[in-house]
C-alpha positions in Angstrom: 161.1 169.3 -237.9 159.9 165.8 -238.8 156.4 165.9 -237.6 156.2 169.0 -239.3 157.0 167.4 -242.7 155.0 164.5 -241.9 151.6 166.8 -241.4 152.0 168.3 -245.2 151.2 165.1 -246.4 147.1 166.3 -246.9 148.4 169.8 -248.4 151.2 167.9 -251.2 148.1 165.5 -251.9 145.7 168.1 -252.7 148.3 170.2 -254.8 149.1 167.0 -256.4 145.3 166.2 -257.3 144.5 169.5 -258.3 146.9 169.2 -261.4 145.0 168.6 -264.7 145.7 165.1 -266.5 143.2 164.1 -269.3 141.3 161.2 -270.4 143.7 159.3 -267.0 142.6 158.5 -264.0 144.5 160.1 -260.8 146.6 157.9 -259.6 146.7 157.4 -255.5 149.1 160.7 -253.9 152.5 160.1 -254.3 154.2 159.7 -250.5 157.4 161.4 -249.4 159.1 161.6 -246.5 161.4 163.7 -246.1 165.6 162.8 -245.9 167.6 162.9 -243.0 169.8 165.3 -245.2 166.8 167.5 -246.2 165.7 167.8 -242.4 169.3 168.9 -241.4 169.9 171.4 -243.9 166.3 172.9 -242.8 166.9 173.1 -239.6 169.9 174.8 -240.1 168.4 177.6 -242.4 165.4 177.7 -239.9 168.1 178.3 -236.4 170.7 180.8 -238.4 167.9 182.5 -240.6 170.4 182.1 -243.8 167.3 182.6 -245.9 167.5 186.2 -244.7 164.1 186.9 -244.0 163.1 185.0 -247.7 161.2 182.5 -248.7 163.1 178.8 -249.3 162.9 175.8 -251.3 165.1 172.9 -250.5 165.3 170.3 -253.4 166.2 167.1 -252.7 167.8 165.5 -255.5 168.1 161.4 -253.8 164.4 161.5 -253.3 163.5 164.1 -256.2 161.1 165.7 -253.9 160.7 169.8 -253.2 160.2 171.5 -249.9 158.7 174.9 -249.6 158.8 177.6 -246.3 158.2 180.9 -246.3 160.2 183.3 -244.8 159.6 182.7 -241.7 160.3 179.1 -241.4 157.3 177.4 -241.8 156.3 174.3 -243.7 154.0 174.9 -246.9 154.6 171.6 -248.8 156.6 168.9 -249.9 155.9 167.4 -253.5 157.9 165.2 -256.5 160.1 167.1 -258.8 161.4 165.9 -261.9 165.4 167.1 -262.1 168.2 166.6 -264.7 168.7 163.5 -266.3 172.9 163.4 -265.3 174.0 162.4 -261.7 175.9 165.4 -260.9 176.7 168.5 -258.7 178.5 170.9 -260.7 177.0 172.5 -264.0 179.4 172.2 -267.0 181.5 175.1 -268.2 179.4 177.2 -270.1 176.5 174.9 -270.6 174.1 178.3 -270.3 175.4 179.5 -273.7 174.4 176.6 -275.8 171.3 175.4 -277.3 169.2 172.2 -276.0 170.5 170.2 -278.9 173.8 171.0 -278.3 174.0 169.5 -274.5 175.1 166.0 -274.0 173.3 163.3 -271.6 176.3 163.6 -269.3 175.7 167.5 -269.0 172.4 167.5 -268.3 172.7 167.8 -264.4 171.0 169.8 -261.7 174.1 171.6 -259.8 173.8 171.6 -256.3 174.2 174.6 -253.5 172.5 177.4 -252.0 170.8 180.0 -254.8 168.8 183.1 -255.2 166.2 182.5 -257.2 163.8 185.4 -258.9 161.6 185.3 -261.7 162.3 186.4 -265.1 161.8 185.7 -268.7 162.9 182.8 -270.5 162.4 181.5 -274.2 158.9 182.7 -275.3 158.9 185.4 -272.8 157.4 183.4 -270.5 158.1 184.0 -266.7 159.9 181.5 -264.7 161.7 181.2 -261.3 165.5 181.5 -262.3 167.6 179.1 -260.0 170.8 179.7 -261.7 170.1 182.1 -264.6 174.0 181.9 -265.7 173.8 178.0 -266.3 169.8 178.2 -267.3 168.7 176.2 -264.8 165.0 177.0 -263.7 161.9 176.0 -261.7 159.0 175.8 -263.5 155.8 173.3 -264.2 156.1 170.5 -266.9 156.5 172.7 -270.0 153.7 171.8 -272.5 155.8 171.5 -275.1 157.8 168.6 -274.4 157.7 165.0 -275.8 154.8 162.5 -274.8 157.4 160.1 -275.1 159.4 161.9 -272.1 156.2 161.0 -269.9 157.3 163.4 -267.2 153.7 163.4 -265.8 153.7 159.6 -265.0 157.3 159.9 -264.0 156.1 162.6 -261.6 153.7 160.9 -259.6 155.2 157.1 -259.9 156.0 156.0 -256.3 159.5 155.6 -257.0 162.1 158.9 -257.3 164.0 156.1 -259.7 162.5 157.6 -263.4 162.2 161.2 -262.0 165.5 162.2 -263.8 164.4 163.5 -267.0 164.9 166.7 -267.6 168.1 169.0 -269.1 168.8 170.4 -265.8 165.9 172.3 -264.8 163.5 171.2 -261.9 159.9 170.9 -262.8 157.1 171.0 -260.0 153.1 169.9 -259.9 151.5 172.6 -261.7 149.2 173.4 -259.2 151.4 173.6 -256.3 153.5 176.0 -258.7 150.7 178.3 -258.9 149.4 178.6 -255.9 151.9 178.3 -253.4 155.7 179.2 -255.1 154.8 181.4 -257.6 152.8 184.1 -254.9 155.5 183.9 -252.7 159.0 184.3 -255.2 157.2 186.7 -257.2 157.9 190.0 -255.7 161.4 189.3 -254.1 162.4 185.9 -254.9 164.1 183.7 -252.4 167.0 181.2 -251.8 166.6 177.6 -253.3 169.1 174.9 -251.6 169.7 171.9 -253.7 171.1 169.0 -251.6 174.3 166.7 -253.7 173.8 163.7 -255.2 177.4 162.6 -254.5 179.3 165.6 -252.5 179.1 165.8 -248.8 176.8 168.3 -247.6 179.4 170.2 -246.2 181.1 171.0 -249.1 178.4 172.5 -251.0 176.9 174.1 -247.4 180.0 175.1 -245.6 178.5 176.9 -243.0 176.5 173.7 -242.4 180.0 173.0 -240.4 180.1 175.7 -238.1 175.9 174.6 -237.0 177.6 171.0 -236.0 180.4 172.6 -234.1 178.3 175.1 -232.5 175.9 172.0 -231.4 179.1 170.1 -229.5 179.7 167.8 -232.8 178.3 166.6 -236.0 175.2 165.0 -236.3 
């Protein structure tokens, strides 16, 4: 499953490069490689076929990198993500009901676990790839709206995941490889989205993840 990560390199560059950024020069592609946690929890989805026959995204909060298969198992992509500003797994109670001003730095986290995402409207009746619609978290590009200050297209494609915590919860992608490669394939069914822990064992937020590693003769 490595090597397979490992020759998306040319297709996350050019997704990358294809993204608009004026009056700045493109910085060199950003290099990923993908976590021994990320490779475990796609081979599992890829040998059990928990994606049910839909397309997957496994987000990797450590490395704030994205990983993208269709529904058959195959590797489309890996790129940076930008996620929520909080270290944190769990969303806070009722954090989907309040406004942006009203959520605290220490709220602002992307849960982790296994998710059906489809599309659907959010605020401006824009379309956007629901994670979590009940604690508003979402995939989506860099919304143009936000800050300069925020800087989340240098953060992006820095070479360290360090300053890619950013947003209120949500995970934002390259806007290119949104386009063209997650939007075509979510857009008519959806598909599962599995984001890794930052502090829980995988495990725990992937039971079944336990059963693979008993079935194999022990954990790996």
């Amino acid at each position: 499953m490595s090597n397979v990560f490992l020759a998306l390199a040319g297709l996350a560059s050019f997704l990358m490069a294809g993204d608009p950024r004026p009056s700045e020069a493109t910085p060199p592609p950003v290099e990923i490689s993908p976590s021994a946690a990320a490779a475990r929890v796609a081979d599992w989805v890829a040998a059990s076929g928990d994606n049910r026959s839909l397309p997957y995204i496994i987000v990797d909060k450590t490395s704030a990198s994205l990983l993208l298969f269709d529904a058959k198992g195959k590797a489309l992509g890996q790129v940076p993500v930008l996620i929520g500003v909080a270290v944190g797994d769990d969303a806070s109670p009722g954090i989907g009901s309040k406004n942006l001003a009203e959520i605290g730095p220490a709220e602002k986290t992307t849960p982790a676990g296994r998710f059906l995402a489809k599309y659907g409207l959010a605020a401006g009746k824009e379309k956007v790839l629901w994670v979590d619609y009940a604690t508003s978290v979402a995939l989506h590009p860099i919304p143009k709206g936000v800050s300069a200050k925020e800087r989340r297209r240098q953060r992006m494609l820095s070479p360290t995941s360090d300053d890619n915590r950013i947003t209120f919860g949500c995970i934002n992608v390259p806007a290119t490889f949104y386009s063209k490669t997650v939007r075509p394939l979510f857009r008519k069914k959806g598909g599962y989205v599995y984001v890794l822990p930052d502090t829980k064992p995988l495990e725990v937020v992937f039971p079944r993840l336990r059963v693979q590693a008993l079935a194999g003769g022990g954990a790996r």
